[in-house]
N, C-alpha and C positions, 0 to 999 in steps of 0.2 A: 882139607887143604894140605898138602905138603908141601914142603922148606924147603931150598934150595941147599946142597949142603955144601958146593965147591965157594972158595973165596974169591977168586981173582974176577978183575973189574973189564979193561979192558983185552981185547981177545977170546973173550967167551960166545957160545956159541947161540948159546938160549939164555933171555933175562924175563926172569918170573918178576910180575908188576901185580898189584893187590889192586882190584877192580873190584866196585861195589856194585854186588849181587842186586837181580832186579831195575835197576838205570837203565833205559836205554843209550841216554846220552854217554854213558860209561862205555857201552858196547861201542859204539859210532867213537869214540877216543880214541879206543884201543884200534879199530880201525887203521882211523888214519896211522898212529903210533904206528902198528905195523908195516905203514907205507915206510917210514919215514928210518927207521931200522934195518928193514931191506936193504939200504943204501948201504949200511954202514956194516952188513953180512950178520947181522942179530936178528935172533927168531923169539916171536912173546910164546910166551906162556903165563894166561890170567889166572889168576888166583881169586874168585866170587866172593866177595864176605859183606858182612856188615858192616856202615859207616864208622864206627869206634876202633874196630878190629883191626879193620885196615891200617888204621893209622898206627896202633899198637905193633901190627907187625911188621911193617915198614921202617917206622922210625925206631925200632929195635935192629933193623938190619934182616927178621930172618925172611923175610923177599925184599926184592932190589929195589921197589920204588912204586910210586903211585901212578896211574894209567892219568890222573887229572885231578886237580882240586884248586881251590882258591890260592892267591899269591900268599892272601895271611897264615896260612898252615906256617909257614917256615919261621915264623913270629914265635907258635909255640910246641913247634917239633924241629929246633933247630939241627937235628941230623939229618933232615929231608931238605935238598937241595935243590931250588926252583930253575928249571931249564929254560932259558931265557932265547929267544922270545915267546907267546902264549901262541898256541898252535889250534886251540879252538875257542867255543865258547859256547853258555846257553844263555838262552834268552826267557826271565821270565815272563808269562802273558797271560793274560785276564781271558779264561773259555766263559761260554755264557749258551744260553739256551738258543735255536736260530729262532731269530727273528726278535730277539730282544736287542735292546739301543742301549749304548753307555759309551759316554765321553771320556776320553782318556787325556786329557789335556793335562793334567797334572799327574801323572804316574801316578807311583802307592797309591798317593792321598786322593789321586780318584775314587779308589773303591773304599774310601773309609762310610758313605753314605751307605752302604749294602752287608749284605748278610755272604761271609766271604768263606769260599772250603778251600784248604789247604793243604797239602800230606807232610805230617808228623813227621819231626825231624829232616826237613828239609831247611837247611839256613837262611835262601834266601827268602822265601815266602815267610818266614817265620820271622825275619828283620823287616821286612816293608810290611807287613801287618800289625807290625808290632802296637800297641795300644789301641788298636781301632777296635769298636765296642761288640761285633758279633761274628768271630773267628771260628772256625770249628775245626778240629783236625783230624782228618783219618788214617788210614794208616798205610793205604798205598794207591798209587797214582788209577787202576784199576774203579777203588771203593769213593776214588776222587769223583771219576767223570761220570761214574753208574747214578753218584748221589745228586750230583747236576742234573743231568737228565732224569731225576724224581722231582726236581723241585725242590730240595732241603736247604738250598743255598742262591743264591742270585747269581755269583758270580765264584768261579776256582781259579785259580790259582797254579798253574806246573810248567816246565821248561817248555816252548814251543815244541818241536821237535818231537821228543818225548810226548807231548800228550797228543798230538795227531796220531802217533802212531799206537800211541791204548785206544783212541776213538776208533780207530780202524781195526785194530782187536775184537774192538767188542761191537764190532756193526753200528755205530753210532755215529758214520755219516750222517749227515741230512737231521740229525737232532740237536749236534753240541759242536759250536764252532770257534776259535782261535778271535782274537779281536787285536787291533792293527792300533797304534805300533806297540812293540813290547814292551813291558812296565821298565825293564832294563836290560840291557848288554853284559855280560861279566864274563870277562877276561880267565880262559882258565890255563892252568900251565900243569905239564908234568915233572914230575919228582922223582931224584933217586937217589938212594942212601947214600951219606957222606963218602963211605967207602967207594964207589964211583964216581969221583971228583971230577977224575981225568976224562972221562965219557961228557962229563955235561956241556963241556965247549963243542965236543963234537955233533955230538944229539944236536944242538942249538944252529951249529952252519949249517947244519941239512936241513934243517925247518924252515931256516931264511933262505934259503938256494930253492927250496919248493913255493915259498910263500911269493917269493918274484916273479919263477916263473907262471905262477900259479895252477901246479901241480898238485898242492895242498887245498887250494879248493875244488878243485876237479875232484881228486879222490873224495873226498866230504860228501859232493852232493853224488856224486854213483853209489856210497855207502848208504847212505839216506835213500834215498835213490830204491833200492835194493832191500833194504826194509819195509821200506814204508811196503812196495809191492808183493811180498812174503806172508805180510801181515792178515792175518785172517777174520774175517768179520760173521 
């Protein structure tokens, strides 16, 4: 990884954002983020790291900000500034073997009945499983859908989005499928270090000025769009 080493906030040319390595929903962010920056004559440059890292080296200042994270970050990296309004989202969702049945009538606590796979250190799946009695956790969204399609688990657990597009990775059409509706919505927002204060009103009108016309979903589903189709099986 390297620093950015200039200070100044607005009028800069390029803003390095600490995007978590391995996410696809990270990649599909920064995506749109770059739609949405265009506007304002700023070019990204992501910075890959691990979930802890990120946050280390952002809310120290030495990259500008986070490509997406939960609104509670700011709760306790109050030098990361949440740019208001949230400009995407994931959705977590219950995959399962095709042709297996499961009621999803009560989110979580649907699957507290089953033997449930989850990837390690993901927040959300790790707060809506929380106590349920046969949790397992691997270690990435890949070791996730391979283990479902063995059999080691009834049902996993990863952002929509994201785990279509490992299923289509690893040829696992037609074995492991998505189940309707998703266990939750969650609102995600991007962040930039306090020193960018004056940026954050602006980032924010161009989000809502795409979000109306809806430009900002346009770009979403061509990025998705464009992955998903990339994706090798």
């Amino acid at each position: 990884m390297h620093a950015r080493r200039d200070g100044a906030a607005v009028g800069q040319t390029v803003l390095h954002l600490a995007r978590l390595e391995n996410v696809p929903d990270q990649f599909l962010g920064g995506e749109i983020l770059a739609a949405v920056y265009k506007r304002l004559g700023i070019t990204m440059d992501f910075m890959d790291m691990p979930a802890k890292r990120s946050l280390l080296e952002s809310s120290q200042g030495r990259v500008d900000g986070e490509v997406q994270r939960i609104l509670a970050v700011q709760e306790q990296y109050p030098t990361l500034l949440a740019v208001q309004p949230s400009f995407t989202f994931i959705e977590p969702t219950a995959f399962v073997r095709n042709g297996a049945s499961m009621r999803l009538d009560h989110g979580w606590k649907s699957l507290a009945p089953y033997s449930i796979g989850i990837v390690r250190g993901v927040g959300s799946s790790e707060r809506g499983t929380q106590g349920m009695p046969a949790v397992q956790a691997v270690t990435t969204m890949e070791n996730l859908m391979q283990s479902l399609d063995a059999g080691r688990f009834d049902v996993a657990v990863n952002d929509r989005f994201s785990g279509l597009l490992v299923i289509r990775r690893l040829g696992l059409d037609g074995k492991v499928q998505p189940l309707d509706p998703p266990l939750e919505h969650i609102p995600l927002y991007h962040f930039l270090h306090e020193r960018h204060r004056d940026l954050v009103a602006k980032v924010g009108q161009v989000i809502r000025s795409m979000q109306a016309s809806g430009e900002l979903d346009r770009v979403r589903r061509q990025v998705m769009d464009a992955m998903l189709a990339s994706a090798r099986g």
